[in-house]
C-alpha positions in Angstrom: 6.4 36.8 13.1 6.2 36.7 9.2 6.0 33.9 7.2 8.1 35.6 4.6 11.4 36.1 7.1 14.5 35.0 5.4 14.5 32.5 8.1 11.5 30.8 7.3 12.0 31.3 3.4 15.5 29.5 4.4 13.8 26.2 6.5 10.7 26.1 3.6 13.6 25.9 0.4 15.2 23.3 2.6 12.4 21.0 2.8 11.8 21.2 -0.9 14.7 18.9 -1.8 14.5 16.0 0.6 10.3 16.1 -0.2 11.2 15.4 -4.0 14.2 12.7 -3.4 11.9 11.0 -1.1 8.6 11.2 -3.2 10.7 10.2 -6.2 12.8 7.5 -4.2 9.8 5.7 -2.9 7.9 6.0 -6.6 11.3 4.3 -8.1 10.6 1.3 -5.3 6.6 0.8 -6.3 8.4 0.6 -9.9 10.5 -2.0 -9.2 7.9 -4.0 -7.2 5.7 -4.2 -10.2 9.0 -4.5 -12.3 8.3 -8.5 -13.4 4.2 -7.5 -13.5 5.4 -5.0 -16.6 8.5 -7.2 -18.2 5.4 -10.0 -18.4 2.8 -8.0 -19.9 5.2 -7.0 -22.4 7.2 -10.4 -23.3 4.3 -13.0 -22.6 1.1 -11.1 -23.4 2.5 -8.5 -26.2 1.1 -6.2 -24.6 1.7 -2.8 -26.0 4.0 -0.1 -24.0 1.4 2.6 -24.0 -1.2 0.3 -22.3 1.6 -0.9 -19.5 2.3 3.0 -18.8 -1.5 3.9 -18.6 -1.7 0.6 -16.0 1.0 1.8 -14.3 -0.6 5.8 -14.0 -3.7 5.1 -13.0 -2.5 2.9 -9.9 -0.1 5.5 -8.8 -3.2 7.8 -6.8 -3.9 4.3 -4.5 -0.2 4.8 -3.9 0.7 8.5 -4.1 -1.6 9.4 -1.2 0.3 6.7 1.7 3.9 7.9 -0.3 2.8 12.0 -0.2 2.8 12.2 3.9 6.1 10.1 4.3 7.7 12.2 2.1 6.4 15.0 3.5 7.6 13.6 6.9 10.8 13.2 5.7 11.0 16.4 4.3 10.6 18.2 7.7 12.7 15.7 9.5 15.9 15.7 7.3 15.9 19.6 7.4 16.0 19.9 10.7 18.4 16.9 11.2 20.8 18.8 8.8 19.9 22.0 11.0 20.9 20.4 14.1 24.5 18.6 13.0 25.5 21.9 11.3 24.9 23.7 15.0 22.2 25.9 13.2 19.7 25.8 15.8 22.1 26.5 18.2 22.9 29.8 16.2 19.2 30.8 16.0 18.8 29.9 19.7 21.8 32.5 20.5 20.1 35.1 19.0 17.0 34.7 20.8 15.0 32.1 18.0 12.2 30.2 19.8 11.3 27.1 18.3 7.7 28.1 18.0 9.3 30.4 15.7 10.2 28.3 13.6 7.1 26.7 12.9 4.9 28.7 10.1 7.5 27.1 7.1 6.7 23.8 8.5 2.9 24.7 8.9 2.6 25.7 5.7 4.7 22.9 4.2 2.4 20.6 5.8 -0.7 22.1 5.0 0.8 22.2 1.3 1.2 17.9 1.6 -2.4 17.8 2.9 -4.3 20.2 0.4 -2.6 17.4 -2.3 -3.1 14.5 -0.8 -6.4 15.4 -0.4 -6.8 16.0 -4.1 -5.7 12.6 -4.5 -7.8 10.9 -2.3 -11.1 12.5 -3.5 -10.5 12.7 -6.9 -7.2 10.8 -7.9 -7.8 7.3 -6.4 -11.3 6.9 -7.6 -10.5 8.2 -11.1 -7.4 6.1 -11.2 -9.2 2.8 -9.9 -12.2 3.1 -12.1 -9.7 3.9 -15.4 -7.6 0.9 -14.2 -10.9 -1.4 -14.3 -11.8 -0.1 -18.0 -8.6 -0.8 -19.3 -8.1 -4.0 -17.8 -11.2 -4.8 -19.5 -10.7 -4.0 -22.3 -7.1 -5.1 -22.2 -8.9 -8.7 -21.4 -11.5 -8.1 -23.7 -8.7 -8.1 -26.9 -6.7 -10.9 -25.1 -7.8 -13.5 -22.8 -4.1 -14.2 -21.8 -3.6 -10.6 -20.0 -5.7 -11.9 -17.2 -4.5 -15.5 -16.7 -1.9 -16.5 -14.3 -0.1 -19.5 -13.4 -1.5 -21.8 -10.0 -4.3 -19.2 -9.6 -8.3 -19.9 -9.3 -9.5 -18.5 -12.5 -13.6 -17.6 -11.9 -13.7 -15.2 -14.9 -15.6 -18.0 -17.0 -19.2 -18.6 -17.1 -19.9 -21.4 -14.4 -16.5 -22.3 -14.7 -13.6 -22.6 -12.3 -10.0 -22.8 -14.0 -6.2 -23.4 -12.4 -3.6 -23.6 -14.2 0.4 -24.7 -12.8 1.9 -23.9 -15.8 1.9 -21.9 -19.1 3.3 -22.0 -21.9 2.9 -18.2 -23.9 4.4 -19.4 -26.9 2.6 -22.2 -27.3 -0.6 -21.5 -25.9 -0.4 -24.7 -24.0 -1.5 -25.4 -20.3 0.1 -27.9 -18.0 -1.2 -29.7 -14.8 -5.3 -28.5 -15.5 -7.9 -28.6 -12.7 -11.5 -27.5 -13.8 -14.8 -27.4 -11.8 -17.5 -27.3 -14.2 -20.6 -25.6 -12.6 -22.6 -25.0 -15.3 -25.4 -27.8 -15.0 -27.2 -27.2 -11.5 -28.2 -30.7 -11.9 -24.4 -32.6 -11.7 -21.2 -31.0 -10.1 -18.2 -32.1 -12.6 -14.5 -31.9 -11.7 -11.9 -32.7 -15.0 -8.2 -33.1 -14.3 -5.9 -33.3 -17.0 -2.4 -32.8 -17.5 -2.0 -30.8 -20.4 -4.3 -28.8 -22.9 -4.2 -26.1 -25.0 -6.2 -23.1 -25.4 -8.0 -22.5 -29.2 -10.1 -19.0 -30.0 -13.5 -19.4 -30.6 -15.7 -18.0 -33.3 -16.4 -14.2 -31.0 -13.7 -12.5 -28.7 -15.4 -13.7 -25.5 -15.5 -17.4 -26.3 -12.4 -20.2 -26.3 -12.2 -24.0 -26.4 -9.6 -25.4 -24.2 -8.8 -28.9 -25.8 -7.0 -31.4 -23.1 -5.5 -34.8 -23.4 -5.4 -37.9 -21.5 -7.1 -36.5 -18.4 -9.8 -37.7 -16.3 -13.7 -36.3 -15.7 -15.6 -37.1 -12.0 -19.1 -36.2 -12.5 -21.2 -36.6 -9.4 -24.8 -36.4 -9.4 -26.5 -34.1 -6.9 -29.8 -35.9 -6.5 -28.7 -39.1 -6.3 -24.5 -38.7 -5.0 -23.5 -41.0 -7.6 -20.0 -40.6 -8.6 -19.1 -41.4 -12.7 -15.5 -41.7 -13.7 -14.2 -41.4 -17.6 -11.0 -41.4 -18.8 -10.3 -39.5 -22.0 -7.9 -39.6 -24.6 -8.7 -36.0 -25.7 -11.9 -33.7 -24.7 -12.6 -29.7 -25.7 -14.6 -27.8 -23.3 -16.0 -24.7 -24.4 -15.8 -21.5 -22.6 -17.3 -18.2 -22.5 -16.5 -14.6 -20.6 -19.2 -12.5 -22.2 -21.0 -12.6 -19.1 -18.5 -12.1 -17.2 -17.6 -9.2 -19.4 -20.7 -7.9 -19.8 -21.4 -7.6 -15.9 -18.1 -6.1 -15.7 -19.2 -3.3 -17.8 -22.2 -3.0 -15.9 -21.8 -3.8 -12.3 -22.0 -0.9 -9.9 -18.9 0.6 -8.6 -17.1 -0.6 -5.8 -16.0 1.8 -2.9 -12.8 2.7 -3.7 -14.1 3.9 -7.3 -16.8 6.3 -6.2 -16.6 10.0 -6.2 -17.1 11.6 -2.7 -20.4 12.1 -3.3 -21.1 8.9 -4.7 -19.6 7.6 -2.2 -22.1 9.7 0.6 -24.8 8.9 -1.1 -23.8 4.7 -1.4 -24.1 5.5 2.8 -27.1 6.8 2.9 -28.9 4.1 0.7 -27.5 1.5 3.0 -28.4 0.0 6.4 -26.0 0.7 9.4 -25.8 -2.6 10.2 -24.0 -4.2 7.7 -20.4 -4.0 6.8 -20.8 -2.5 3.7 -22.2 0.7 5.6 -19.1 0.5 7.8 -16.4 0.3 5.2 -18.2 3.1 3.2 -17.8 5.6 5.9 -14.6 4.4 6.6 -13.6 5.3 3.0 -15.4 8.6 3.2 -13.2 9.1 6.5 -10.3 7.7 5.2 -10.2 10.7 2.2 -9.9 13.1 5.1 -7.5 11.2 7.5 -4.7 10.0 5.5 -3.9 14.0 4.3 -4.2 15.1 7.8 -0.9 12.9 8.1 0.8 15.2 6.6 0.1 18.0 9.3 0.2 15.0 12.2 3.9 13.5 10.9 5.1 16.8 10.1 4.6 18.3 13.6 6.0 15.2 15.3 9.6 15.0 12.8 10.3 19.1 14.3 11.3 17.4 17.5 12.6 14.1 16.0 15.2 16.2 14.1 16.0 18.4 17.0 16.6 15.8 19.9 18.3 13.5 17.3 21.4 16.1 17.6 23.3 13.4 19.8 22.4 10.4 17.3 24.1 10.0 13.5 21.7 11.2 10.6 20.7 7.8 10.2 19.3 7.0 13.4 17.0 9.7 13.1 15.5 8.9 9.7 15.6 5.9 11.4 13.3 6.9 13.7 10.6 8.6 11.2 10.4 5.1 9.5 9.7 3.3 12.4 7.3 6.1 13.5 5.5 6.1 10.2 5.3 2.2 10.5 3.7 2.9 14.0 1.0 4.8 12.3 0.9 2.5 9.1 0.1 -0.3 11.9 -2.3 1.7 14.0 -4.2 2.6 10.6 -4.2 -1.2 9.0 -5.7 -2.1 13.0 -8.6 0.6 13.1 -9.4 -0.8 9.3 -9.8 -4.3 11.0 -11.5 -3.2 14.2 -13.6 -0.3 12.3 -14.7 -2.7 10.0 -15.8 -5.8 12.3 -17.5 -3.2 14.0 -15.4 -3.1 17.6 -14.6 0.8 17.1 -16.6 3.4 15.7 -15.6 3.9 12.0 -15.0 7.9 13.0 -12.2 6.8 15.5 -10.6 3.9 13.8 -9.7 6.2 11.0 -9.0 9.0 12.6 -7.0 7.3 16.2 -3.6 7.3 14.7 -3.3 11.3 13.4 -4.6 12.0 17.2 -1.9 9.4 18.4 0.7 10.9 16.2 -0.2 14.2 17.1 -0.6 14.1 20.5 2.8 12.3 20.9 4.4 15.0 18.4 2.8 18.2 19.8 4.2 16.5 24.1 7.6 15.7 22.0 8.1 19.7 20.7 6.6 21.2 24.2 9.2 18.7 26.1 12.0 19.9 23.0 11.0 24.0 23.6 11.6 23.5 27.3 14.8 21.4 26.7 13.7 18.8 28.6 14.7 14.9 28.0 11.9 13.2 25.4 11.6 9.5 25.7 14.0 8.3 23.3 16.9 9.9 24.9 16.5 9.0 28.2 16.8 5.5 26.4 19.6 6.3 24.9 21.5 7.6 27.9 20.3 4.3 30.0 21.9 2.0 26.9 25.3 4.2 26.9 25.8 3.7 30.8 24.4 0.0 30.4 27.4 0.2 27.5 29.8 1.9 29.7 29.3 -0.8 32.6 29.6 -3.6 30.1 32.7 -2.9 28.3 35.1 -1.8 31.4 34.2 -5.4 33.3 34.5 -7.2 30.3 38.1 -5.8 29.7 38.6 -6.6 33.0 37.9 -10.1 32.9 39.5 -10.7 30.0 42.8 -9.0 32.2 41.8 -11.5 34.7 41.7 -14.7 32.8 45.4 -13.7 31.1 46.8 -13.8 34.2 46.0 -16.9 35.3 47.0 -18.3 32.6 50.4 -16.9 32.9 
């Protein structure tokens, strides 16, 4: 059978629709997750709108290729959901359709979601992470504030470890202010303080932070003697050009590297550590995610069909809870893959042959109109129902007429 049939043009134009509204739905939800991030950035830091939307761009890869397959999912499974409740694969059954028949539009709809999803895993998420780094630091580099956070552990200075509970943007001031100072290997130095106030320094990678009425313990290593002074007001001075600086420099991690950085990272390392182990699990991981698309696609043809008897809901329903299962199964193999208790091949790769072998029993059982799992659950709940109902009427008959 041609690809090109009208019936096959018809099922392809359908899945168009529910592929954009879901693709666009779920980008609208990372958007509002990051909504307070962005409203921050600009009020507090003055950040400038451009930067925020280039911040916002370059993380959408690490997000586009989990959001691509589910909407790709949802694509095939809404399409034939609609199919089903309009009685249109009842039609095409009448006039002697086979279900296998209708399969190139959702073949080649799927391989569509995989070919870019895997553009965005080999070439969108490291591009995007590594941009994302540069502009962060540079973003840090003009403005020291873009970075900081309120009751976070701040090691960005030079031997210095910084938390804040509270600040004040307008101001510039800090409230509740724990520092370790690390700087002299000779004496370990806590200073607690409870307010201070960050001042520029004379170069952009250096700032005093003056604090009052606080409190320095200075224990020294050699001999564990504890000191104790109280101050009145005390400026420490801080620096981040060498934190900076090996920013600039420091090699990429694995989630920035090119594919073939990324094969050549594995080569130059030994098998036994982890690093070796979460490398070929990223290589894998460029492959396995866009083979969800063909994995989730197959298994929503049946999910739509036997979800005839159910409201449209409960079968989208039933794609979220299945993409969750292989969410779950893939966050598990990262775990297990990455301890080293399963192969990094099969822990990135399990859940597509999970997915697919439970999609590819569910169509055969669908083609052969036989019961699939979920509705023989269904039918046990309606007669559980059934039972349930009738005796409870008929207790309640029961208990009126005794008390009459």
């Amino acid at each position: 059978m041609k690809i090109n049939t009208i019936i096959n043009r018809y099922i392809l134009r359908q899945m168009i629709p529910p592929f954009i509204i879901n693709l666009l739905f779920l980008t609208f939800v990372f958007l509002m997750a990051q909504i307070l991030d962005i409203t921050n950035l600009i009020v507090n830091y003055k950040v400038n709108i451009i930067s925020v939307i280039l911040l916002l761009i370059f993380s959408m890869p690490a997000f586009l290729e989990f959001t691509i397959p589910m909407s790709v999912m949802m694509g095939v499974l809404v399409t034939f959901l609609q199919m089903s409740n309009d009685n249109e694969i009842i039609a095409l059954k009448a006039g002697g359709t086979n279900i296998y028949k209708l399969l190139p539009p959702v073949i080649l709809f799927c391989i569509s979601g995989f070919l870019l999803t895997l553009y965005i895993t080999v070439y969108g998420v490291s591009w995007g992470n590594l941009s994302y780094k540069k502009l962060a630091i540079d973003l840090a580099t003009s403005s020291f504030e873009v970075g900081f956070k309120e009751r976070t552990f701040n090691d960005s200075f030079d031997g210095i470890m910084l938390y804040v509970n509270k600040i004040d943007m307008k101001n510039k001031s800090f409230r509740d202010i724990f520092i370790e100072d690390q700087r002299d290997e000779k004496m370990a130095g806590t200073i607690i303080a409870p307010k201070g106030k960050m001042i520029p320094g004379p170069d952009p990678f250096s700032y005093t932070l003056k604090l009052y009425n606080g409190m320095i313990n200075q224990t020294t290593l050699k001999t564990r003697s504890v000191h104790s002074i109280k101050f009145d007001t005390y400026e420490i001075n801080m620096s981040l050009s060498r934190s900076i600086s090996s920013a600039k420099k420091n090699k990429k991690r694995q989630e920035e590297m090119t594919l073939s950085e990324l094969m050549t990272y594995i080569e130059q390392t030994q098998p036994d550590k982890n690093d070796h182990n979460s490398a070929i699990m990223k290589l894998h991981e460029k492959f396995s995610i866009p083979f969800a698309c063909i994995a989730l696609g197959i298994l929503s043809v049946p999910l739509g069909l036997q979800s005839v008897s159910f409201k449209k809901s409960a079968g989208i329903g039933l794609g979220f809870i299945f993409f969750m299962l292989y969410y779950l199964m893939l966050a598990a193999g990262w775990s297990l893959g990455e301890s080293g208790v399963y192969p990094p091949v099969i822990a990135m790769w399990m859940p597509n042959m999970v997915v697919g072998i439970i999609g590819i029993f569910l169509l055969v059982r669908t083609v052969k109109e036989g019961p699939v799992l979920f509705g023989f659950f269904s039918r046990r709940i309606r007669q559980l129902k059934n039972r349930l109902i009738p005796s409870a009427g008929r207790d309640h008959n029961i208990n009126t007429t005794e008390k009459s």
